[in-house]
VOPAGU-2260 file (C-alpha; in pm, 1 decimal, decimal comma):
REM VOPAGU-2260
SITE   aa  ch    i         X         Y         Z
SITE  UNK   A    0   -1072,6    1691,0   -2153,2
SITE  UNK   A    1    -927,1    1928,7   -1955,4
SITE  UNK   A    2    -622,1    1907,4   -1718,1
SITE  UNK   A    3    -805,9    1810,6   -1418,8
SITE  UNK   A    4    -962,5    1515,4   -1571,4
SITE  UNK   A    5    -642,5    1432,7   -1732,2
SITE  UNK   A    6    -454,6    1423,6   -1354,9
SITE  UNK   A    7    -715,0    1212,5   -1270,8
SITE  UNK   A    8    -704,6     971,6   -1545,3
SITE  UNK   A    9    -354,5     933,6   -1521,2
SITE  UNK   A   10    -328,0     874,8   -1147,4
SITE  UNK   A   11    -628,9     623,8   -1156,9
SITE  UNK   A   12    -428,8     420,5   -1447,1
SITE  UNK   A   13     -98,9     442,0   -1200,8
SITE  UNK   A   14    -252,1     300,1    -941,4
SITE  UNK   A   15    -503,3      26,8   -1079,7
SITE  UNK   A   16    -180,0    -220,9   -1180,7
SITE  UNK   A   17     -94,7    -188,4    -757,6
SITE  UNK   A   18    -379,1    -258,5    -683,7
SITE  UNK   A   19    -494,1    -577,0    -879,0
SITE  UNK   A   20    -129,0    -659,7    -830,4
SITE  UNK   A   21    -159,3    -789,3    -432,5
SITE  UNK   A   22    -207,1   -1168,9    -424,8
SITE  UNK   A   23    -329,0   -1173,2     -31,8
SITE  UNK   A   24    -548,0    -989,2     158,4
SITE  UNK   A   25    -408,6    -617,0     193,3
SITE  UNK   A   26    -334,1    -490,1     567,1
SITE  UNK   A   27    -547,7    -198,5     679,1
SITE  UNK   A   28    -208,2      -6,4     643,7
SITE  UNK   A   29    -201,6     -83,0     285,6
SITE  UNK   A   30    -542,0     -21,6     238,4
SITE  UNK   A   31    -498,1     333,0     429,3
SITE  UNK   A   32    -219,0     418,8     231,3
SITE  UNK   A   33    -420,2     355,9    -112,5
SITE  UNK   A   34    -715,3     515,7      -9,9
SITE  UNK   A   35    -521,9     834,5     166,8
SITE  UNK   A   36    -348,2     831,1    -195,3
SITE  UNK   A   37    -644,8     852,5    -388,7
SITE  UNK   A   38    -867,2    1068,4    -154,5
SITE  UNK   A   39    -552,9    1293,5    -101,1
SITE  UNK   A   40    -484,8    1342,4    -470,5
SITE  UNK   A   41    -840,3    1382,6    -589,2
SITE  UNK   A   42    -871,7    1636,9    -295,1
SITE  UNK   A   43    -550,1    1863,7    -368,4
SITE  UNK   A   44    -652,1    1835,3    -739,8
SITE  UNK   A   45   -1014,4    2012,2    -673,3
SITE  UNK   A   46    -847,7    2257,9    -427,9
SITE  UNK   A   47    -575,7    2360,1    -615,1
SITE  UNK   A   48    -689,0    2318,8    -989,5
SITE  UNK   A   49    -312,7    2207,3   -1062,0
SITE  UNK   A   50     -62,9    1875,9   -1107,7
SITE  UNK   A   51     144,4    1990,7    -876,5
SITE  UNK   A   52    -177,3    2024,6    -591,7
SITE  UNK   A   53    -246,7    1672,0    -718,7
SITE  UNK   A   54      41,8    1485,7    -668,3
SITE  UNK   A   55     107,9    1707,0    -303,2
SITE  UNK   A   56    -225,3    1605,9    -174,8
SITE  UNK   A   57    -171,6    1242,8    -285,4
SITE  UNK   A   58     166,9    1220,1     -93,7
SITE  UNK   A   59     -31,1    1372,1     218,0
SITE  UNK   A   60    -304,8    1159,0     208,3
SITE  UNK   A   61     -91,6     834,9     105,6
SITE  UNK   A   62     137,0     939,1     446,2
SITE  UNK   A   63    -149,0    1008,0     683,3
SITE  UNK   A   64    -350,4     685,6     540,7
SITE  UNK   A   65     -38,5     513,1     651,2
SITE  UNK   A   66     -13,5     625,9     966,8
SITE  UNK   A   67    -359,3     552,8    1054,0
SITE  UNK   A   68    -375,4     230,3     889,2
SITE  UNK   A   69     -70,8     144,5    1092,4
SITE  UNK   A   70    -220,1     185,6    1439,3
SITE  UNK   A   71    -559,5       2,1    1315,3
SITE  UNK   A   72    -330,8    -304,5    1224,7
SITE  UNK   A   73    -180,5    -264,8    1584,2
SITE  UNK   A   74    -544,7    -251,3    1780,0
């Protein structure tokens, strides 16, 4: 395996105990923030070949998943 896949592996295994974790239905603002997370990381991960790329793109995309789940909740 190489680093990429090993990023990947490790964030996936983070964020699976979250996620079977919720008891009710998750908000779109949860759900945004997941996905953004995920989609985010995966992204800066491809782009930028590194952890660090990784873990910045998942902190983007968590934030702006957020933000848009937010006002979705709202409508």
């Amino acid at each position: 395996m190489n680093k990429q896949q090993i990023t990947k592996s490790i964030f996936c295994f983070a964020v699976f105990p979250v996620l079977t974790a919720c008891t009710t239905n998750p908000s779109k603002q949860e759900i945004g923030t997941v996905s953004g997370a995920v989609v985010g990381g995966i992204t800066g991960a491809a782009l930028t070949g590194s952890t660090v790329g990784a873990v910045g793109g998942a902190a983007a995309g968590a934030y702006i998943g957020h933000r848009i789940g937010g006002e979705l909740d709202r409508k």
